[in-house]
FIKOLZA-1660 file (N, C-alpha, C; in steps of 0.1 Angstrom, whole numbers, plus 5000, padded with zeros to 4 digits):
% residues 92
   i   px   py   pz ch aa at
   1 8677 2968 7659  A  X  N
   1 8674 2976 7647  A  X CA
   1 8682 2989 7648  A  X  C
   2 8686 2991 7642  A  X  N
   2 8696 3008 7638  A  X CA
   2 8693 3014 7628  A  X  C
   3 8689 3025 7629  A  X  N
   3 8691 3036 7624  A  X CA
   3 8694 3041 7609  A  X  C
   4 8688 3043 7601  A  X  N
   4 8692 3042 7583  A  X CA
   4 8703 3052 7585  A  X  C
   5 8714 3048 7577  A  X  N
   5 8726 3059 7578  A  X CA
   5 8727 3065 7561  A  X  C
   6 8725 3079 7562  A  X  N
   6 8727 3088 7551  A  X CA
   6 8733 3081 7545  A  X  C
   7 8736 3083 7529  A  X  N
   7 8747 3080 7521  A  X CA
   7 8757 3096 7522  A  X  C
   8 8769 3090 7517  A  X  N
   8 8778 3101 7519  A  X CA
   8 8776 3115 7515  A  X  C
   9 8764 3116 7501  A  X  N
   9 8761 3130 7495  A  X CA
   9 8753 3134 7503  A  X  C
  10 8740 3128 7508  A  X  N
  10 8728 3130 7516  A  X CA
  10 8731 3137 7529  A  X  C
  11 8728 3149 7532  A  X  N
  11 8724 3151 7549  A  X CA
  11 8711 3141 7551  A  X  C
  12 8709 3148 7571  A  X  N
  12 8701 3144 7576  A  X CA
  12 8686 3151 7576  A  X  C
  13 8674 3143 7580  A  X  N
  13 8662 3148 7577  A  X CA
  13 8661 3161 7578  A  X  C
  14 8658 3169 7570  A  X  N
  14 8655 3187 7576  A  X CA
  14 8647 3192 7578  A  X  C
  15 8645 3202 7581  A  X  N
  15 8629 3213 7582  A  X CA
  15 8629 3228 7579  A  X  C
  16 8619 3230 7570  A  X  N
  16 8621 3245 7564  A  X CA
  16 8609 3252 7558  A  X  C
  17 8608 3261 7556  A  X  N
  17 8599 3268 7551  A  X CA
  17 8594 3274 7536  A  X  C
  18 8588 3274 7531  A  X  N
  18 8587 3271 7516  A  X CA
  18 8588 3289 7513  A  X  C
  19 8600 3292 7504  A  X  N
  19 8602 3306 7503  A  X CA
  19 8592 3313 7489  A  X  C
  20 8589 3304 7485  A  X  N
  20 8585 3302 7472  A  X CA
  20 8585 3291 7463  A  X  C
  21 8573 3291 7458  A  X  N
  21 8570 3278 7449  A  X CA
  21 8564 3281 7431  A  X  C
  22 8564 3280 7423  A  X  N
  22 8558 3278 7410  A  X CA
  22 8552 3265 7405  A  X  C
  23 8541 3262 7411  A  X  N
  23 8537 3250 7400  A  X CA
  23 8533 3252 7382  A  X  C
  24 8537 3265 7382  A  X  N
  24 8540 3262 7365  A  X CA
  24 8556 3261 7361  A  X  C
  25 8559 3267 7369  A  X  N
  25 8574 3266 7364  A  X CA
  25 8581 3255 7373  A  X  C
  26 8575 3246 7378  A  X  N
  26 8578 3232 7388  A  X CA
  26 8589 3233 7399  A  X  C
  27 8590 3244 7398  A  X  N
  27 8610 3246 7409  A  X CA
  27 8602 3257 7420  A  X  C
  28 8610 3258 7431  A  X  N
  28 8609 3266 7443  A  X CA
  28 8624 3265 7451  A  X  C
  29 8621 3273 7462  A  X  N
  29 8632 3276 7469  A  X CA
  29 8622 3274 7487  A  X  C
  30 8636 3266 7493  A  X  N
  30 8633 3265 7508  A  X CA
  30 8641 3266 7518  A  X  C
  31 8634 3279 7524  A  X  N
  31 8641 3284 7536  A  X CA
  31 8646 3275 7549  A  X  C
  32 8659 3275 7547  A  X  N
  32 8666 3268 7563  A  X CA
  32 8664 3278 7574  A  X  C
  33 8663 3274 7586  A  X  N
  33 8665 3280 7600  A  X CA
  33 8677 3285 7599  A  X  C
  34 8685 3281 7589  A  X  N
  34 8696 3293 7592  A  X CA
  34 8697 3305 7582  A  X  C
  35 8687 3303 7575  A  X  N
  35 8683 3314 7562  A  X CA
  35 8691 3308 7549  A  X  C
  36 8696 3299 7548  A  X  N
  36 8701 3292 7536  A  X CA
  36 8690 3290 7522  A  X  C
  37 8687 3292 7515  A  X  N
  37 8676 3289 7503  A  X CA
  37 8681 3272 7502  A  X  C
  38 8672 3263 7494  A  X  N
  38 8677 3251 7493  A  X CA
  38 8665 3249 7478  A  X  C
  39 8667 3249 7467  A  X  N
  39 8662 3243 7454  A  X CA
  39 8655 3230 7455  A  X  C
  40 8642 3230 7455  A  X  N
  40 8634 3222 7451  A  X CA
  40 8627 3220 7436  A  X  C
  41 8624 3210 7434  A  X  N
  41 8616 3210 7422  A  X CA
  41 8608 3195 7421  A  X  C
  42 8598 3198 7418  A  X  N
  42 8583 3190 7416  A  X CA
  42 8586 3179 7415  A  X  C
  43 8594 3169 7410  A  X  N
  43 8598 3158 7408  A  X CA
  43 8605 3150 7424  A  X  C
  44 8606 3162 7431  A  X  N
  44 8611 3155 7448  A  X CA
  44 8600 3157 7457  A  X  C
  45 8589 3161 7457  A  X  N
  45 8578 3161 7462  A  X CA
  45 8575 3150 7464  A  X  C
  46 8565 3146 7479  A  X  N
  46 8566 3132 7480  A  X CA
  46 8548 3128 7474  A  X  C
  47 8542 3116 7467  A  X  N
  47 8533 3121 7463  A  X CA
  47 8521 3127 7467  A  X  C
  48 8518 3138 7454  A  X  N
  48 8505 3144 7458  A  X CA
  48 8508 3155 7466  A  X  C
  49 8520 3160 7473  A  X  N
  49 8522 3170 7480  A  X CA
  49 8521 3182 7466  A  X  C
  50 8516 3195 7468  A  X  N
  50 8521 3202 7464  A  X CA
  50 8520 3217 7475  A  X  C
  51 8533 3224 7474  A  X  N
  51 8537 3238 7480  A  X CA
  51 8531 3247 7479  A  X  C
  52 8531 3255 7491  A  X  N
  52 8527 3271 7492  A  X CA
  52 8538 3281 7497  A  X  C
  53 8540 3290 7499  A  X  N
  53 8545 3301 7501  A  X CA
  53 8542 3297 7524  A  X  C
  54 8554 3296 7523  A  X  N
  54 8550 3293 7537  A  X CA
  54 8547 3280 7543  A  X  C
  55 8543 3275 7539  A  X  N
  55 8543 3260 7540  A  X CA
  55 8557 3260 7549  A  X  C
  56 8554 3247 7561  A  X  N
  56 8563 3240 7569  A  X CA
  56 8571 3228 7558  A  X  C
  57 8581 3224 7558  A  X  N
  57 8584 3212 7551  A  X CA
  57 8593 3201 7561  A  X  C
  58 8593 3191 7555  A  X  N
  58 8608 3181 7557  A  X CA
  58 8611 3173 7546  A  X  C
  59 8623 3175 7544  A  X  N
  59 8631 3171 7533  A  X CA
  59 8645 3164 7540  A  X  C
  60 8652 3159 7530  A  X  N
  60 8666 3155 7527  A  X CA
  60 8669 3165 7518  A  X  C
  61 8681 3169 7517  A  X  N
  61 8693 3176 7509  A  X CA
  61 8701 3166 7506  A  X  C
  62 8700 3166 7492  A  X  N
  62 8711 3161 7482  A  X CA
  62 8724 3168 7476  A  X  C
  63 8735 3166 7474  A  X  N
  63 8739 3174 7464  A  X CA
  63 8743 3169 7451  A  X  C
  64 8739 3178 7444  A  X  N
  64 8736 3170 7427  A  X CA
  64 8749 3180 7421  A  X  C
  65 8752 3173 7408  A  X  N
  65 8761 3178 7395  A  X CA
  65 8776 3181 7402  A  X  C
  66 8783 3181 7393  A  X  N
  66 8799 3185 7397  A  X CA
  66 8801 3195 7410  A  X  C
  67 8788 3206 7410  A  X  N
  67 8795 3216 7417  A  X CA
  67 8791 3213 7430  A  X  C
  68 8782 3201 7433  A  X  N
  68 8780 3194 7445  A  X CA
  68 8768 3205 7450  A  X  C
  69 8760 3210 7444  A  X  N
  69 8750 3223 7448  A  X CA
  69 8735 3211 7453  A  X  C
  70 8736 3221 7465  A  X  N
  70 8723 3215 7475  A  X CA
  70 8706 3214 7467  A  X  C
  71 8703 3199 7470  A  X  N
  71 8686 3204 7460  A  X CA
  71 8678 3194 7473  A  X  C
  72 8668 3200 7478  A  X  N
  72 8659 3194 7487  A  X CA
  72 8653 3176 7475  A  X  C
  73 8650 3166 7483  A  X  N
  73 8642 3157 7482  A  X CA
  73 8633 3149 7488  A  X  C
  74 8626 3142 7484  A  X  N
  74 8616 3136 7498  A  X CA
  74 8610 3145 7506  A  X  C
  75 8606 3162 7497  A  X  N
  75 8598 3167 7505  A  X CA
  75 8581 3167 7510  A  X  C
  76 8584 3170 7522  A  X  N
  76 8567 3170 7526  A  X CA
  76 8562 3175 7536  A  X  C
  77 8550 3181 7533  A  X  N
  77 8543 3189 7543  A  X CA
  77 8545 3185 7559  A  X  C
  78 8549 3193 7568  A  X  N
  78 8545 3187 7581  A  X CA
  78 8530 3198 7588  A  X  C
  79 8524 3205 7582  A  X  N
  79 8515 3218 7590  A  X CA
  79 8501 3208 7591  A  X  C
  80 8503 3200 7588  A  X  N
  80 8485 3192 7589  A  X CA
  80 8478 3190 7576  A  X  C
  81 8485 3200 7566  A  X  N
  81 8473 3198 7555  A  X CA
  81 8481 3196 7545  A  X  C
  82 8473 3190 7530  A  X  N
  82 8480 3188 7523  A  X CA
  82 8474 3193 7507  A  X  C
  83 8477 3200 7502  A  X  N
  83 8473 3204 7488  A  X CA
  83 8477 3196 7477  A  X  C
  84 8462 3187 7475  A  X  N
  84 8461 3175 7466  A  X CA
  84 8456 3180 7453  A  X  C
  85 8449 3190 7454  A  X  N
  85 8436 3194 7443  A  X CA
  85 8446 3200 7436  A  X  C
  86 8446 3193 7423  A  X  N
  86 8451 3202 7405  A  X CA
  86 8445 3215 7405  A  X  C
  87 8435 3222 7407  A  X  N
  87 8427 3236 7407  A  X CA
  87 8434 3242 7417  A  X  C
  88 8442 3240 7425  A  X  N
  88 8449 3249 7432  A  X CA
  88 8466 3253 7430  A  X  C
  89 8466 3251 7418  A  X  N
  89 8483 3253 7413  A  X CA
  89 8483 3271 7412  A  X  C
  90 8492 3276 7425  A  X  N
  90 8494 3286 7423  A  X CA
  90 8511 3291 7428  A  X  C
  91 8510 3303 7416  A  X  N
  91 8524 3304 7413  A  X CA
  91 8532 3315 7421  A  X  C
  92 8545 3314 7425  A  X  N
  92 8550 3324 7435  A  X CA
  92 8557 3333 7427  A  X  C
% end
């Protein structure tokens, strides 16, 4: 058995920290270990995940549209918990 190999736009799995999130305005930003921001939005959440301010993550990085600009996908909590409850949509 081997190994799933990225597609050529795709990096490899990542880990970052949630710089900010909006669940009204559905988009956030996530801090790389190297201080890079990386564009999320609600639609790449994996389900039922939703973000906090700080939150651990792991994601893939895609790059989308002509200018080849980085947008997190397949993200998801790694800190143990997971904010499921609709009454907790809070905005950064």
């Amino acid at each position: 058995m081997t190994a799933a190999t990225p597609a050529p736009n795709e990096l490899p799995l990542q880990t970052g920290i949630v710089k900010w999130f909006s669940n009204t305005r559905h988009y956030g930003f996530i801090t790389l270990p190297v201080g890079a921001d990386i564009f999320v939005h609600r639609d790449n959440l994996l389900s039922g995940h939703k973000l906090r301010e700080g939150d651990t993550v792991e994601f893939r990085i895609e790059r989308r549209g002509a200018d080849g600009k980085p947008w997190a996908k397949e993200v998801r909590r790694v800190d143990g918990t997971n904010h499921f409850c609709k009454a907790e949509q809070i905005d950064g």
